[in-house]
C-alpha positions in Angstrom: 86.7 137.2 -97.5 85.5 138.9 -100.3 82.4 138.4 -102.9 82.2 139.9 -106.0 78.3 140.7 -107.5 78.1 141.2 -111.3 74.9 142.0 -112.0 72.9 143.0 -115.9 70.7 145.8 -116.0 68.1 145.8 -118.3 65.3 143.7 -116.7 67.9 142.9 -113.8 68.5 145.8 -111.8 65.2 148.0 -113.6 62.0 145.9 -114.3 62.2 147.3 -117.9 64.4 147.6 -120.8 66.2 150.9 -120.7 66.4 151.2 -124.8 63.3 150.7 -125.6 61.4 152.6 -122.3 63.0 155.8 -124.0 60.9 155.5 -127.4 58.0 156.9 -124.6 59.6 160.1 -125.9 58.7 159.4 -129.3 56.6 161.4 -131.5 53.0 159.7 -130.0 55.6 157.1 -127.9 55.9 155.0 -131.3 58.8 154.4 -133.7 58.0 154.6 -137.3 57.7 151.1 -138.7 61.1 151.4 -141.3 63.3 152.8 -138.1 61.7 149.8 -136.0 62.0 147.4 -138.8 65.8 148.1 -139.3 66.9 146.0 -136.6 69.3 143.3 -137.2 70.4 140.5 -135.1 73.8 141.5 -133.3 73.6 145.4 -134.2 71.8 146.6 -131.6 73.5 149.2 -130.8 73.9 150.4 -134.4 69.8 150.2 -133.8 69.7 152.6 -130.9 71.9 155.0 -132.9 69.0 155.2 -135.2 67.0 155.6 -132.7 68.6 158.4 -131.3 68.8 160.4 -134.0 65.1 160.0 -134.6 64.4 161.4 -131.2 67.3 164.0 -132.0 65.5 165.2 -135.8 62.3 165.3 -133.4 64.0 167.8 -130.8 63.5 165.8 -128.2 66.2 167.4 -125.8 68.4 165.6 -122.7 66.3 166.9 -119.9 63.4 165.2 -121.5 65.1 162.0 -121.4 66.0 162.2 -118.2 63.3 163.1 -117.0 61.3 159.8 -118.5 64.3 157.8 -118.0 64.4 158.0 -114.0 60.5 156.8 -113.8 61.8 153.5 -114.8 60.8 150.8 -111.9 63.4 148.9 -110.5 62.5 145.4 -110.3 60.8 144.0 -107.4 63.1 143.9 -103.7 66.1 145.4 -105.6 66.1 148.9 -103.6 66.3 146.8 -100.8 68.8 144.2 -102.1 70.9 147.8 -103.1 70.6 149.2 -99.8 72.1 146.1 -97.9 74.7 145.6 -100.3 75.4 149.7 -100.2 75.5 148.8 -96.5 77.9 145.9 -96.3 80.4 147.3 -99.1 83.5 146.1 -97.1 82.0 142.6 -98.0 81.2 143.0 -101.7 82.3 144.5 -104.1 79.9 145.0 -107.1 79.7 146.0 -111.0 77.3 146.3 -114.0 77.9 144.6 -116.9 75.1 146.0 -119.4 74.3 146.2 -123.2 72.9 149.7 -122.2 74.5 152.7 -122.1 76.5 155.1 -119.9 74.2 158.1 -119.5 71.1 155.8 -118.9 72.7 154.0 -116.2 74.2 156.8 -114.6 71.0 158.8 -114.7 69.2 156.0 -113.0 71.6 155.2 -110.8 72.1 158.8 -109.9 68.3 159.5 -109.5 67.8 156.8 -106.8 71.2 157.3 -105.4 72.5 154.1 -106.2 75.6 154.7 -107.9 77.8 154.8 -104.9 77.1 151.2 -104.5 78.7 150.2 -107.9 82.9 150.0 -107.8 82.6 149.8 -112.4 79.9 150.1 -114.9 81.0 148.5 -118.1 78.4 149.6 -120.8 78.4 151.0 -124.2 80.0 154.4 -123.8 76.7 156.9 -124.9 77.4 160.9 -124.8 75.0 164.1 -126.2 76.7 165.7 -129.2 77.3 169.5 -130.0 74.1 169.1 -131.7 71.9 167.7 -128.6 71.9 164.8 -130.1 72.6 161.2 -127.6 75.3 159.2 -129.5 76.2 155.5 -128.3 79.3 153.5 -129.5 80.3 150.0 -129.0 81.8 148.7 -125.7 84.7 147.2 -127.3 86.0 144.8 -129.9 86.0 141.0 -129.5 86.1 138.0 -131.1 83.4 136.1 -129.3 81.5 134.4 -131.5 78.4 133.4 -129.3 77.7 137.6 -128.3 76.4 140.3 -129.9 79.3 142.2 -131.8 79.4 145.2 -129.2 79.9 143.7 -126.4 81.0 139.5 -124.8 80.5 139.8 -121.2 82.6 137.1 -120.5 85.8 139.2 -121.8 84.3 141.8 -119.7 84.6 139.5 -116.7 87.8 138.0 -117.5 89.7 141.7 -117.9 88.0 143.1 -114.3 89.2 139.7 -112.6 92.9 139.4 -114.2 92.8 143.9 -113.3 91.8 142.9 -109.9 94.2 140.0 -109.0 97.1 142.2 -109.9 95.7 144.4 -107.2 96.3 141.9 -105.4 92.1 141.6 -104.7 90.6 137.9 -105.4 87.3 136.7 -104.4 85.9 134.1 -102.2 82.9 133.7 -105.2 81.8 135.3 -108.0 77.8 135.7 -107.8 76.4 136.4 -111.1 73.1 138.1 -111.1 71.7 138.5 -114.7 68.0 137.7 -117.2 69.5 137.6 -120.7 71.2 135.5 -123.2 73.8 137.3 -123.2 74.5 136.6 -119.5 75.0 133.0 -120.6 78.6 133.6 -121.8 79.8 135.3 -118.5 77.6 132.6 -116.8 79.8 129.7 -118.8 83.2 131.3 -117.9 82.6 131.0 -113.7 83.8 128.2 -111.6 82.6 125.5 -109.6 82.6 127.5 -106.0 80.6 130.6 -108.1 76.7 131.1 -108.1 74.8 131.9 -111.4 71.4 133.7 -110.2 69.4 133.6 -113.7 65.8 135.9 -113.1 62.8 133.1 -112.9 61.0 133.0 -116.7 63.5 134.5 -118.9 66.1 134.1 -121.6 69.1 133.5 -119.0 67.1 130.8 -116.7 65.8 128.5 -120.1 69.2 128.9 -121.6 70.9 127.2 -118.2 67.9 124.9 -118.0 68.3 123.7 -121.6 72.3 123.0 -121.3 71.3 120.7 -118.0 68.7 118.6 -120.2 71.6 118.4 -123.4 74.0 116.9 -120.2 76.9 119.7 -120.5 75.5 121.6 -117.8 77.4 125.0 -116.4 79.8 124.5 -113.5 79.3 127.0 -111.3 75.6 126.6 -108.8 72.2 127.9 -110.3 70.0 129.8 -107.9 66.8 131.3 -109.7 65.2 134.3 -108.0 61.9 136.2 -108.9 62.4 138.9 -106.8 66.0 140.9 -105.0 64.8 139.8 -101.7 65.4 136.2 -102.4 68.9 137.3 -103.8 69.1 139.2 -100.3 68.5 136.2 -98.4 71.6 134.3 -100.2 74.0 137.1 -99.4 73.0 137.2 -95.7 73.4 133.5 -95.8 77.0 134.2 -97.5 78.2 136.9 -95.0 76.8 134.6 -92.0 78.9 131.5 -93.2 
């Protein structure tokens, strides 16, 4: 009897967006309009590396960042949701799958003491240069057509379940707990007897919604949640079954 909780990060586990919280250390907490401008669809993380070097040429240094990066909120109930699951580990086991980055996860995790709650964080591999300078590469290569060209969840997914079942480790359900459209590829791949929990009002939930009205709905349940408690409540429910 054992659950497995995949969960995003960016607007999932924080109530912000990790990549773009850090421009607060920005020359006047902007981005010049050409560097914000460059963005295209499915580089993102090409974006960030622009980004980066930005804040790098304006000597903004690591403890800086980290120092901004750790006032980052975490969404509403989730330092209690992260507290009951860091409680009940022999139960769940639990990993991030983000389009962030390793040192901003880690930082945040590390600040609030979080990160022993976490068995794998797959996220774009980030690291400070020689230089100073933060440096982010892609997650891996894929072939995914429907995800942004850094990183398909649902590969991610796939690889830590095939890993785990030649541990000899399966789970009783797979409970997804994500915000973006990007979650909606991982979100496709589960089964029947998993649980999708897409955050009430954004990209994930209308994407779900939208597939139920065009009659090729996803298999696995839907349970929408505003705030961690009410993802709290399910798991108690789960552990009391």
């Amino acid at each position: 009897m054992k659950f497995l909780l995949v969960f995003d990060f960016d607007h999932t586990i924080i109530d912000e967006n990790s990549d773009t919280w850090i421009v607060k250390c920005a020359p006047e907490r902007k981005l010049p309009n050409g560097l914000r401008n460059s963005y295209q669809p499915g580089h993102w993380t090409e974006y960030m590396g622009r980004v980066f070097v930005y804040l790098g040429d304006n000597g903004v240094k690591e403890d800086e960042m980290k120092r901004t990066m750790t006032t980052i909120p975490f969404t509403a109930g989730m330092i209690d949701l992260l507290g009951f699951i860091g409680k009940n580990k022999e139960l769940f086991d639990c990993i991030i799958v983000s389009d962030s980055n390793t040192v901003f996860i880690d930082w945040i995790l590390k600040a609030a003491d979080f990160h022993k709650v976490f068995d794998e964080v797959f996220t774009n591999p980030a690291a400070f240069s020689s230089t100073g300078y933060l440096t982010v590469q892609h997650f891996h290569a894929h072939h995914c057509a429907k995800c942004p060209k850094n990183l398909c969840k649902r590969k991610v997914l796939k690889e830590f379940l095939d890993k785990q079942l030649e541990r000899g480790v399966s789970y009783t359900q797979i409970v997804y707990i994500g915000d973006g459209g990007n979650d909606l590829c991982p979100v496709m791949f589960l089964k029947k007897s998993d649980i999708a929990m897409p955050r009430q009002g954004y990209t994930l939930e209308k994407k779900i919604s939208q597939l139920a009205q065009s009659l090729s709905p996803v298999q696995c349940s839907v349970l929408v949640w505003s705030s961690a408690i009410d993802i709290m409540s399910y798991l108690k429910l789960l552990i009391k079954e």
